[in-house]
NUVEX-6213 format. One record per residue (C-alpha): residue number from 1; x, y, z; residue in one letter. Coordinates in nm, 3 decimals. Layout:
{node NUM; {X; Y; Z}; 'a'};
...
This chain:
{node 1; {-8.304; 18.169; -0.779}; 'x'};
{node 2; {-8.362; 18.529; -0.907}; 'x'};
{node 3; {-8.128; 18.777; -0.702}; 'x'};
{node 4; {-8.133; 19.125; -0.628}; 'x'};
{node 5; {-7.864; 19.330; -0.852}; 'x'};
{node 6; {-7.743; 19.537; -0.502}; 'x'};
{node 7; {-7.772; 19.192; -0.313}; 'x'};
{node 8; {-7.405; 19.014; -0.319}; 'x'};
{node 9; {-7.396; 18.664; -0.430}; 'x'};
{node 10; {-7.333; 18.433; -0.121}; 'x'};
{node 11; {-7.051; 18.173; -0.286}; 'x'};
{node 12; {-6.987; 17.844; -0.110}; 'x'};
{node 13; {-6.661; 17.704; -0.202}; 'x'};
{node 14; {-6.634; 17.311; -0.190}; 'x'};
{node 15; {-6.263; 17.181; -0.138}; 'x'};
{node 16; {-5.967; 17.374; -0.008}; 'x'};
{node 17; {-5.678; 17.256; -0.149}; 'x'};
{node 18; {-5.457; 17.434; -0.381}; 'x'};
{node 19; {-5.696; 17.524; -0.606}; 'x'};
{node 20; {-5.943; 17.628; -0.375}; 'x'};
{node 21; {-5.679; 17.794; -0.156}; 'x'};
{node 22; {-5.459; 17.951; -0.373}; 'x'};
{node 23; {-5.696; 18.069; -0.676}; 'x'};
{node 24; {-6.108; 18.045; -0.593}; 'x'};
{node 25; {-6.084; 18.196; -0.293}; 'x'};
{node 26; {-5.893; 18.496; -0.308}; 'x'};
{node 27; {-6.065; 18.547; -0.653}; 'x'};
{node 28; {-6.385; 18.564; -0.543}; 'x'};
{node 29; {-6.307; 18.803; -0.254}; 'x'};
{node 30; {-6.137; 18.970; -0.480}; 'x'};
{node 31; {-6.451; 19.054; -0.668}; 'x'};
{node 32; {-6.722; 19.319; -0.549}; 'x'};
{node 33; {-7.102; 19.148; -0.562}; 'x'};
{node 34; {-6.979; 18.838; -0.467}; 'x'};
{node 35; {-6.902; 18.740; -0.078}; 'x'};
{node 36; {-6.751; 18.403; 0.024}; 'x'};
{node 37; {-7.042; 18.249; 0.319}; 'x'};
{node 38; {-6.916; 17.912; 0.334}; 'x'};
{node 39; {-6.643; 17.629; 0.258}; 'x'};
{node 40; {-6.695; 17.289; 0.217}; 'x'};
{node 41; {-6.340; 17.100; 0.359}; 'x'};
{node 42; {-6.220; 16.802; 0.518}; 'x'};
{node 43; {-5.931; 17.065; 0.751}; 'x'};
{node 44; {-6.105; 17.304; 0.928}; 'x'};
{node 45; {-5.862; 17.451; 1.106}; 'x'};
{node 46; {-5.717; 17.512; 0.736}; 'x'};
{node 47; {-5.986; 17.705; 0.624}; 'x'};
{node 48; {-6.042; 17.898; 0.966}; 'x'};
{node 49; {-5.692; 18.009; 0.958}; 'x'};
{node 50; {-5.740; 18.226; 0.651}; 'x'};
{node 51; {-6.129; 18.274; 0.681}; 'x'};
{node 52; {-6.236; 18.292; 1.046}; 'x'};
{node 53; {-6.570; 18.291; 1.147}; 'x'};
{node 54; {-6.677; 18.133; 0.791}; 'x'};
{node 55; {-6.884; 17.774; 0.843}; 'x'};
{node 56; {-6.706; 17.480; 0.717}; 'x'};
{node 57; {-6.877; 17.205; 0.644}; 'x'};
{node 58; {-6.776; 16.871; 0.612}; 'x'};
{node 59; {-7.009; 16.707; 0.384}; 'x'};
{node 60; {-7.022; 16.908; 0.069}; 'x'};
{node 61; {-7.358; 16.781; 0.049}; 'x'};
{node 62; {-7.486; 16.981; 0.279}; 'x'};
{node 63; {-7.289; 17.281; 0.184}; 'x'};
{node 64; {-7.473; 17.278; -0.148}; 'x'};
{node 65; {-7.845; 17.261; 0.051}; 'x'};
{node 66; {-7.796; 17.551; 0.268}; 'x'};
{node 67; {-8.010; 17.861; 0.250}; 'x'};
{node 68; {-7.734; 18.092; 0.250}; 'x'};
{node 69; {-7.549; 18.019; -0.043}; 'x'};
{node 70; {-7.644; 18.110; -0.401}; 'x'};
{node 71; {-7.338; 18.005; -0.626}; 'x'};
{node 72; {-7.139; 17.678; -0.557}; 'x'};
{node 73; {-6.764; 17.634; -0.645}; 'x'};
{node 74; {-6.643; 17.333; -0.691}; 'x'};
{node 75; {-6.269; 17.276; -0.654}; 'x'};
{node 76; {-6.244; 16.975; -0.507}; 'x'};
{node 77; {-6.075; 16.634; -0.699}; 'x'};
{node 78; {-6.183; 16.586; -1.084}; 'x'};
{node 79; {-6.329; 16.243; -1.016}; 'x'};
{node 80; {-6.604; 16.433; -0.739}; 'x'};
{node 81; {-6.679; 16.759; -1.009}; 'x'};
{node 82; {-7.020; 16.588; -1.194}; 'x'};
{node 83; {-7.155; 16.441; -0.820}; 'x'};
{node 84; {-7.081; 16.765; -0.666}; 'x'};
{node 85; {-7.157; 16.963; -0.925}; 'x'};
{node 86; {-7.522; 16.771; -0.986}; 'x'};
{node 87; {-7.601; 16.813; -0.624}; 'x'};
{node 88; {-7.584; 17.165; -0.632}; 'x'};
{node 89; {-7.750; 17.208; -0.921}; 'x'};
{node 90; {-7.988; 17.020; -0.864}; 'x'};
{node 91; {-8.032; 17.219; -0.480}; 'x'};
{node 92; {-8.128; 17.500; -0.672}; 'x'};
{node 93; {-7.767; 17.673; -0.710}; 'x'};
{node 94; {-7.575; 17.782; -0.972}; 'x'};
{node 95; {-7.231; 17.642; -1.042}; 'x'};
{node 96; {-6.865; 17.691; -1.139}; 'x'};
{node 97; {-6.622; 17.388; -1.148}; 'x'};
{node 98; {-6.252; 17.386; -1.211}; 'x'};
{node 99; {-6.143; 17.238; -1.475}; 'x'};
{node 100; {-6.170; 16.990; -1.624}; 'x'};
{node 101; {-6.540; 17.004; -1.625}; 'x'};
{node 102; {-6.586; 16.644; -1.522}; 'x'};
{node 103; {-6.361; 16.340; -1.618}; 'x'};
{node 104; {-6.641; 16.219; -1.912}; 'x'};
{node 105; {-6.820; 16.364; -2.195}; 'x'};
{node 106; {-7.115; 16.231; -2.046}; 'x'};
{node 107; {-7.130; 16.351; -1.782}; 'x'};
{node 108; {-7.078; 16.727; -1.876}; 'x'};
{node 109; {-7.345; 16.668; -2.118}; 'x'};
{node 110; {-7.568; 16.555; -1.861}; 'x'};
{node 111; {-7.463; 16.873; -1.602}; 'x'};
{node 112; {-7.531; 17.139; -1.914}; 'x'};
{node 113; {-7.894; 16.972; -1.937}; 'x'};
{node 114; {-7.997; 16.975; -1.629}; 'x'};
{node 115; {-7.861; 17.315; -1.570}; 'x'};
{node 116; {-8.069; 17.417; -1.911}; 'x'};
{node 117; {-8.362; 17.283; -1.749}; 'x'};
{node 118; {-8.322; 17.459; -1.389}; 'x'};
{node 119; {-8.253; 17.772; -1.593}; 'x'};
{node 120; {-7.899; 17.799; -1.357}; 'x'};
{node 121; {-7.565; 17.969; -1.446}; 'x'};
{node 122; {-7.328; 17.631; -1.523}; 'x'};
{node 123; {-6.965; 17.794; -1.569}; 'x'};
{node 124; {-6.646; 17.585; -1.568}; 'x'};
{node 125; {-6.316; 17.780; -1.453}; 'x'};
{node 126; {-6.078; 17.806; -1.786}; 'x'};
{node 127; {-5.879; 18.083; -1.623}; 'x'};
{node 128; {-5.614; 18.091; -1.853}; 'x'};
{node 129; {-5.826; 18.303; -2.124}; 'x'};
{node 130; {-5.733; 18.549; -1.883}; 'x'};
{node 131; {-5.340; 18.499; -1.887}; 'x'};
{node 132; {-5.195; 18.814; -1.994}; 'x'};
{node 133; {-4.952; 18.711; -2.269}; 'x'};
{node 134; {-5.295; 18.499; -2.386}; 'x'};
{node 135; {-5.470; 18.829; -2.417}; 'x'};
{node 136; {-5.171; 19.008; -2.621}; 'x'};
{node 137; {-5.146; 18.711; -2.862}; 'x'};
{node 138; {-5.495; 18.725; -2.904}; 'x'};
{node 139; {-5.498; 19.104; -2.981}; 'x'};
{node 140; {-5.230; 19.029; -3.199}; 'x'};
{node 141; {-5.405; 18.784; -3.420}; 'x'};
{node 142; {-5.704; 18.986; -3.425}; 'x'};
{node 143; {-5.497; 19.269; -3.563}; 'x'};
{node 144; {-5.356; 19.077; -3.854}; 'x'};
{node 145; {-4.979; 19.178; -3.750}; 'x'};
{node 146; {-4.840; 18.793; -3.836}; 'x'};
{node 147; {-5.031; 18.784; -4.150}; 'x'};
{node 148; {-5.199; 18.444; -4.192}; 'x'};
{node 149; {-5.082; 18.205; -3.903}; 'x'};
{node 150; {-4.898; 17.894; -4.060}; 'x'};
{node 151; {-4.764; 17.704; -3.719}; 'x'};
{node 152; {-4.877; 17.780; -3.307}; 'x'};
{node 153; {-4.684; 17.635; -3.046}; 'x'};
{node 154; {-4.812; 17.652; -2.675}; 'x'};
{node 155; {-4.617; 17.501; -2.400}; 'x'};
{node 156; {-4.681; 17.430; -2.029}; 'x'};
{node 157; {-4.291; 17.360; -1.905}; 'x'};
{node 158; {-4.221; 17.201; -1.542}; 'x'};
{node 159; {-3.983; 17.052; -1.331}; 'x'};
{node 160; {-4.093; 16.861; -1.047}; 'x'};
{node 161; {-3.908; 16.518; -1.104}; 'x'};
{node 162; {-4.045; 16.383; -0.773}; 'x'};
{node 163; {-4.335; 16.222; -0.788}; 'x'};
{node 164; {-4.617; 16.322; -0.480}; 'x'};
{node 165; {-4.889; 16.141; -0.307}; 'x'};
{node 166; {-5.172; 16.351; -0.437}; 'x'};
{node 167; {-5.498; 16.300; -0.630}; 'x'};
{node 168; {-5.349; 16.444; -0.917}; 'x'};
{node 169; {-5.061; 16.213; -0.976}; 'x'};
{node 170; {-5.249; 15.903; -0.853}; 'x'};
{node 171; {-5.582; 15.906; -0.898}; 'x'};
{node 172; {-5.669; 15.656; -1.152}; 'x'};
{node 173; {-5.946; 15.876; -1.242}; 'x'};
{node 174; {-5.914; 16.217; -1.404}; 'x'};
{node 175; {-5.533; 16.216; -1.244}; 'x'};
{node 176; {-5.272; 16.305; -1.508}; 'x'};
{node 177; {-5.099; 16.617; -1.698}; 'x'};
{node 178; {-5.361; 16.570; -1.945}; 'x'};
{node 179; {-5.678; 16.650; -1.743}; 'x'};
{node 180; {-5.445; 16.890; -1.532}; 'x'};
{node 181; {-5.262; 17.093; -1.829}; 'x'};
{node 182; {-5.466; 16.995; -2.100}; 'x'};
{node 183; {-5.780; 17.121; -2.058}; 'x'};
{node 184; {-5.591; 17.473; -2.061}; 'x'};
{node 185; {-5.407; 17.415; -2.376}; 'x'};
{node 186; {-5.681; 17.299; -2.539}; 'x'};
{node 187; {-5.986; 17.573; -2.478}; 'x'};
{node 188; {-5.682; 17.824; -2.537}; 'x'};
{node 189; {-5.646; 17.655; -2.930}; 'x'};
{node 190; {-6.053; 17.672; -2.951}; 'x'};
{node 191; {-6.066; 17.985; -2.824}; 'x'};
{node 192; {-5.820; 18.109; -3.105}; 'x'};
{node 193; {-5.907; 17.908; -3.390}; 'x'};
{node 194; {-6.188; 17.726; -3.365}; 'x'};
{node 195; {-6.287; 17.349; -3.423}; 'x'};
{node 196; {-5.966; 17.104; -3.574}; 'x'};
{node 197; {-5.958; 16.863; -3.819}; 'x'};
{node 198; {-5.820; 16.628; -3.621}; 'x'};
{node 199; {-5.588; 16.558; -3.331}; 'x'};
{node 200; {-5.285; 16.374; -3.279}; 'x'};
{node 201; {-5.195; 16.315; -2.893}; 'x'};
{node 202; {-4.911; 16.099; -2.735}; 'x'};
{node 203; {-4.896; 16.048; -2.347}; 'x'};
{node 204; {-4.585; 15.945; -2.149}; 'x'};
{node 205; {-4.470; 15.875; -1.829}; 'x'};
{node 206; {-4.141; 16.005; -1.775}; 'x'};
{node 207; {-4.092; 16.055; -1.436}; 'x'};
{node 208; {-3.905; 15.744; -1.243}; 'x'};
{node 209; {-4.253; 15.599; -1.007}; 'x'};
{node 210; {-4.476; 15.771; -1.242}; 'x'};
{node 211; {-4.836; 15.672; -1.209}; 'x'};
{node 212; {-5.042; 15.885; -1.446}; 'x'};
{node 213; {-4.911; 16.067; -1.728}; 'x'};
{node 214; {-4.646; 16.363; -1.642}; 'x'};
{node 215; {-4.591; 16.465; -2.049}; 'x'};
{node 216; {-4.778; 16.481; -2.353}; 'x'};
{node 217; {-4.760; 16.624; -2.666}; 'x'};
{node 218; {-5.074; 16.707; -2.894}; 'x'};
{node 219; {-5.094; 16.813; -3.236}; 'x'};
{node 220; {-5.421; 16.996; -3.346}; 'x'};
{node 221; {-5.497; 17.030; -3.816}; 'x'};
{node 222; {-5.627; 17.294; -3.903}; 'x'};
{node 223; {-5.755; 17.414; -4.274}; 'x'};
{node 224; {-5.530; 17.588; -4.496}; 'x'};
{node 225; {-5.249; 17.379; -4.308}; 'x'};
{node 226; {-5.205; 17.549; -3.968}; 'x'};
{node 227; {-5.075; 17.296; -3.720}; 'x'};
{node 228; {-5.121; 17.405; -3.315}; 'x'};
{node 229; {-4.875; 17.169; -3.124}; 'x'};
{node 230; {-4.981; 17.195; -2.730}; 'x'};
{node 231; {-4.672; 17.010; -2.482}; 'x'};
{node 232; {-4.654; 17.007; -2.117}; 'x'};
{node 233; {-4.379; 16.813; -1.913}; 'x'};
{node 234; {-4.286; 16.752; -1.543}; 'x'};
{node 235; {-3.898; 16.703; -1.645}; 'x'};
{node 236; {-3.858; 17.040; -1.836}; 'x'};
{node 237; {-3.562; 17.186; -1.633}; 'x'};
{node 238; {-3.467; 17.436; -1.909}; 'x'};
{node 239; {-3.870; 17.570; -2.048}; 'x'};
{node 240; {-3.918; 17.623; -2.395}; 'x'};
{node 241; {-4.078; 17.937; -2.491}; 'x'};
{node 242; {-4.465; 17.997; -2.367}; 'x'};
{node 243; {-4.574; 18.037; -2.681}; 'x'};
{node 244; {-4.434; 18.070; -3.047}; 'x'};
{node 245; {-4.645; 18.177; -3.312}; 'x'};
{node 246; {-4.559; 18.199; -3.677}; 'x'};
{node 247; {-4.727; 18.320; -3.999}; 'x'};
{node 248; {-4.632; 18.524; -4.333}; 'x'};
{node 249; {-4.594; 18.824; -4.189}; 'x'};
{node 250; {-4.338; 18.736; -3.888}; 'x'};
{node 251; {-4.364; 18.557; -3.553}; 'x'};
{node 252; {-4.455; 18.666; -3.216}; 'x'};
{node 253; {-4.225; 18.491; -2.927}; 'x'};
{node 254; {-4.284; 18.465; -2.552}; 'x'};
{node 255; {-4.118; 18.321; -2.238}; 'x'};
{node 256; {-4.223; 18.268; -1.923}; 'x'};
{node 257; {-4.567; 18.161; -1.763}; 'x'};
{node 258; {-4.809; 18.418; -1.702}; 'x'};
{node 259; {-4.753; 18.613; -1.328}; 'x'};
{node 260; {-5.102; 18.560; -1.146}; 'x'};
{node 261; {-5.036; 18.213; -1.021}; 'x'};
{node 262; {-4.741; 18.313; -0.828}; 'x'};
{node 263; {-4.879; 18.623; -0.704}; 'x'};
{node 264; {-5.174; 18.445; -0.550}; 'x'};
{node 265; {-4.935; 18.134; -0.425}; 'x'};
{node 266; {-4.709; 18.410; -0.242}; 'x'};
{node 267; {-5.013; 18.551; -0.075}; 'x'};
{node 268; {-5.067; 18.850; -0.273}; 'x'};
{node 269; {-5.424; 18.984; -0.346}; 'x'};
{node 270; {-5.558; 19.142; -0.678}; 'x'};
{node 271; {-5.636; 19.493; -0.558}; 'x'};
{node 272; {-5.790; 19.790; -0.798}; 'x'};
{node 273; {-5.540; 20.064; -0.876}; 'x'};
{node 274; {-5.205; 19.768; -0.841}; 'x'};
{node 275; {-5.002; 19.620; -1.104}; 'x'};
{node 276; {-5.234; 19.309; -1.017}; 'x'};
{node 277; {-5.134; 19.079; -1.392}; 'x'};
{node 278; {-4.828; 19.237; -1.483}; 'x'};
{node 279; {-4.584; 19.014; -1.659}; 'x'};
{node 280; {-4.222; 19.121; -1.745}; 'x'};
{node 281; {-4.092; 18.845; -1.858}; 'x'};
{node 282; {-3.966; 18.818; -2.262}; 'x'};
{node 283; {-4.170; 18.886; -2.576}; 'x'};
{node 284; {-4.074; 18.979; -2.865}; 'x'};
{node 285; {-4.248; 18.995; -3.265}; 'x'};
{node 286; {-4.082; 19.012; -3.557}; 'x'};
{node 287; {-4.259; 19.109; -3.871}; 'x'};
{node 288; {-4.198; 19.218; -4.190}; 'x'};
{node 289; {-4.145; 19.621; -4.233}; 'x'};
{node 290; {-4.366; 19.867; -4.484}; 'x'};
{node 291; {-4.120; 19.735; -4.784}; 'x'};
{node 292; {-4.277; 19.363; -4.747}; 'x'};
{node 293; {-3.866; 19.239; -4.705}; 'x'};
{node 294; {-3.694; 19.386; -4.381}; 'x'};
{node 295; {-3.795; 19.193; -4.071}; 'x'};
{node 296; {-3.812; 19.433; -3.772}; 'x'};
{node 297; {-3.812; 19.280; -3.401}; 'x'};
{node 298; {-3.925; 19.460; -3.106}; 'x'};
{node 299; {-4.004; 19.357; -2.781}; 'x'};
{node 300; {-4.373; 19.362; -2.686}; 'x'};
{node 301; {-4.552; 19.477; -2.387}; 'x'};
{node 302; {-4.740; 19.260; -2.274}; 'x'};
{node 303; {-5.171; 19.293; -2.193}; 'x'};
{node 304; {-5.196; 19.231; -1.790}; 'x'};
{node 305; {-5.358; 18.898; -1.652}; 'x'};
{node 306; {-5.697; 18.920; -1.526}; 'x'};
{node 307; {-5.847; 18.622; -1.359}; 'x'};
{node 308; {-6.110; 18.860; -1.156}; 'x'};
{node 309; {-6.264; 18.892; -1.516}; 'x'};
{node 310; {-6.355; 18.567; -1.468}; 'x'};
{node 311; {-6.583; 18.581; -1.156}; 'x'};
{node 312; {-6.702; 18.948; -1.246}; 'x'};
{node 313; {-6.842; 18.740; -1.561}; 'x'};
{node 314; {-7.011; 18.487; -1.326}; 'x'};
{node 315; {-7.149; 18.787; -1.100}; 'x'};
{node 316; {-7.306; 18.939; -1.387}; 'x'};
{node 317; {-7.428; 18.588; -1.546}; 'x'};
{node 318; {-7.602; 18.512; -1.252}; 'x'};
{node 319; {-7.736; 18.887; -1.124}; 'x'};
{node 320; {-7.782; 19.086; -1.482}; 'x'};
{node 321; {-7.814; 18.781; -1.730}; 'x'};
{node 322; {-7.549; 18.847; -1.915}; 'x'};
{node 323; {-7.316; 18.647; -2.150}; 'x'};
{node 324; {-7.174; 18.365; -1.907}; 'x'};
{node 325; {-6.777; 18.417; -1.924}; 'x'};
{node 326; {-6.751; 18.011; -1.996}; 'x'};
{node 327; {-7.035; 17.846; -2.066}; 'x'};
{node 328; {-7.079; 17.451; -2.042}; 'x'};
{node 329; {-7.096; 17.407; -2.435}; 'x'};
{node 330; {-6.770; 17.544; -2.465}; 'x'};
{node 331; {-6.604; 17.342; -2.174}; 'x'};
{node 332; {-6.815; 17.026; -2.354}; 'x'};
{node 333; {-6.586; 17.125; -2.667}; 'x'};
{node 334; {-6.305; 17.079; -2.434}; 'x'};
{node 335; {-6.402; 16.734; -2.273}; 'x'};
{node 336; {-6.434; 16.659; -2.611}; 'x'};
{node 337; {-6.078; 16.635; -2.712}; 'x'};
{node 338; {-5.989; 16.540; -2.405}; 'x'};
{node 339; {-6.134; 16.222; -2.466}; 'x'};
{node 340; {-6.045; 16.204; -2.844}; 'x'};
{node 341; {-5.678; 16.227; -2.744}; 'x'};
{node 342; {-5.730; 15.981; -2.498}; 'x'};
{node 343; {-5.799; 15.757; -2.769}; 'x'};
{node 344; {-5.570; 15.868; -3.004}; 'x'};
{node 345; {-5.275; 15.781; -2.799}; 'x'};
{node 346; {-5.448; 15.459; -2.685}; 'x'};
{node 347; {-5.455; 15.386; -3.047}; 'x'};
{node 348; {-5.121; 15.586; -3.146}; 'x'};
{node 349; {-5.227; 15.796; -3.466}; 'x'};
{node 350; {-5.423; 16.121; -3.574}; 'x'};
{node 351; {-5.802; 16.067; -3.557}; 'x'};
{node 352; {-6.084; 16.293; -3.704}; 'x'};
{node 353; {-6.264; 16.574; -3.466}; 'x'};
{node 354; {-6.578; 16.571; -3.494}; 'x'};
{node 355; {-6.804; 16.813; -3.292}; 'x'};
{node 356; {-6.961; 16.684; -2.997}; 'x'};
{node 357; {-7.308; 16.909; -3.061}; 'x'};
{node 358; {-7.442; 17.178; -3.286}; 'x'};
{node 359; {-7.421; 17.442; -2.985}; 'x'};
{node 360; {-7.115; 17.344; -2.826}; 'x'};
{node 361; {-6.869; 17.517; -3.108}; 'x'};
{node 362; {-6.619; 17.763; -3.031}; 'x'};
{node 363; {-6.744; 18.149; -3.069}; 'x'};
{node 364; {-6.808; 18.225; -3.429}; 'x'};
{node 365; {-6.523; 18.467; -3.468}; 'x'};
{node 366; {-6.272; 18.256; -3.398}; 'x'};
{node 367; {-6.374; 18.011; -3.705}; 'x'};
């Protein structure tokens, strides 16, 4: 539905849980042109405690069919993202889902059509592009300063050895690190360099009661021999660094999760004119000095976190027609490995990647 660029976009938000609690909606209200009208919950008391006078509804059904809402958000459990997400879509509404996309190729390939045919905004919720220290390495690469990048890894570290009666440690559908944790990893390795050669991926369950997979621990081949490793883990007491980077210039080293997800989980609000993104935490790169032998290190400061970015890209997609911030094809790239490490560990060794579709590859500059 066309909309006026002065008129706000009226957002209805299906599922409050922590996602929907702790990141879509203080994002979004976070964001001017877009105004939360509407939740979609099972605990409406929940929602009314942060958002009074706001309608809840219980079926998201009918959250997705009302008259007042122009962009639905979809954070409720990975197993109800293509139903939901269809439903709105095909209400006349664009759409942003958390990730992952859906818990199938399939199915995203069947939400990108019909949003292609309903001429709708279909974005999927890969925040972390938006992680600061993400956005320095980026810059970093971009710049050349490691010289040609030989080895990447990219770690998620946790430690939350008991195991909780939630969706995402039981479901038997889309439940595991690897649709929680991967999806992240992975659109953060296409986002830097592009389509692998193939992927290696082992799942575990480490955790004493474990249900789904709490560990993994991917390998991505590149040309030229550049090997991304992505890990996450439940039982990390002691984290490995964030991310460490090497090529044949020097390295670039960094500790520490980005800050935004605490910040929102202890209430706090992204404001203009704050520190809103700032991360302290160690990083340091060491490269080789102007006589090509002395390596010089030097701790780096670090590009601040942005998530807003992500719904001002959405605001713009849907009032402006711009460039939407992530559009399905690229998510499809995503739920593409997904599944091919699915079967790789089901089948324990290194398969091919091949691409999914001809307009679902990773931007052209990252290639």
């Amino acid at each position: 539905m066309p909309l006026s660029s002065t008129a706000a976009v009226r957002v209805g938000l299906v599922g409050y849980g922590y996602a929907g609690q702790t990141f879509h909606a203080p994002l979004i209200a976070s964001v001017p042109g877009l105004r939360l009208a509407g939740f979609a919950s099972s605990d409406a008391a929940k929602v009314a405690r942060d958002w009074p006078g706001l309608p809840v509804e219980a079926d998201p059904v009918r959250l997705c069919a009302r008259d007042d809402i122009d962009l639905v958000v979809i954070a409720s459990p990975n197993d109800s993202h293509h139903p939901l997400a269809l439903a709105a879509l095909q209400a006349g509404k664009h759409v942003v889902v958390d990730k992952p996309f859906t818990v199938t190729l399939a199915q995203a390939q069947q939400l990108q059509a019909v949003a292609r045919e309903r001429r709708h905004v279909l974005s999927v919720f890969h925040n972390r592009r938006w992680d600061g220290d993400f956005l320095t390495l980026r810059a970093l690469l971009a710049g050349g300063e490691l010289g040609r990048v030989v080895e990447l890894e990219s770690r998620f570290d946790r430690f939350r050895p008991l195991v909780r009666q939630r969706w995402r440690e039981q479901s038997p559908v889309g439940g595991g690190l690897w649709f929680d944790l991967g999806p992240h990893l992975l659109d953060q390795a296409l986002q830097l360099f592009g389509w692998p050669q193939s992927l290696r991926v082992d799942l575990a369950r480490q955790r004493d009661g474990a249900v789904n997979d709490d560990a993994f621990d991917s390998r991505l081949a590149y040309p030229g021999g550049l090997a991304v490793t992505l890990r996450a883990s439940a039982l990390t007491a002691l984290p490995g660094p964030r991310f460490a980077v090497h090529g044949t210039r020097g390295s670039f080293v960094k500790w520490g999760l980005d800050a935004q997800e605490d910040a929102l989980k202890a209430g706090h609000r992204p404001l203009a004119g704050t520190d809103w993104g700032l991360d302290t935490q160690a990083a340091t790169l060491s490269t080789l000095g102007l006589d090509g032998e002395t390596l010089q290190s030097r701790p780096v400061a670090l590009r601040h976190g942005d998530y807003p970015a992500y719904y001002a890209g959405v605001r713009d997609a849907i009032v402006a027609g711009a460039a939407n911030p992530v559009p399905a094809a690229q998510a499809i790239d995503v739920m593409a490995l997904i599944e091919l490490g699915r079967r790789s560990d089901a089948e324990r060794r290194e398969l091919p990647a091949v691409a999914c579709a001809a307009d679902s590859t990773p931007a052209a500059s990252n290639h």
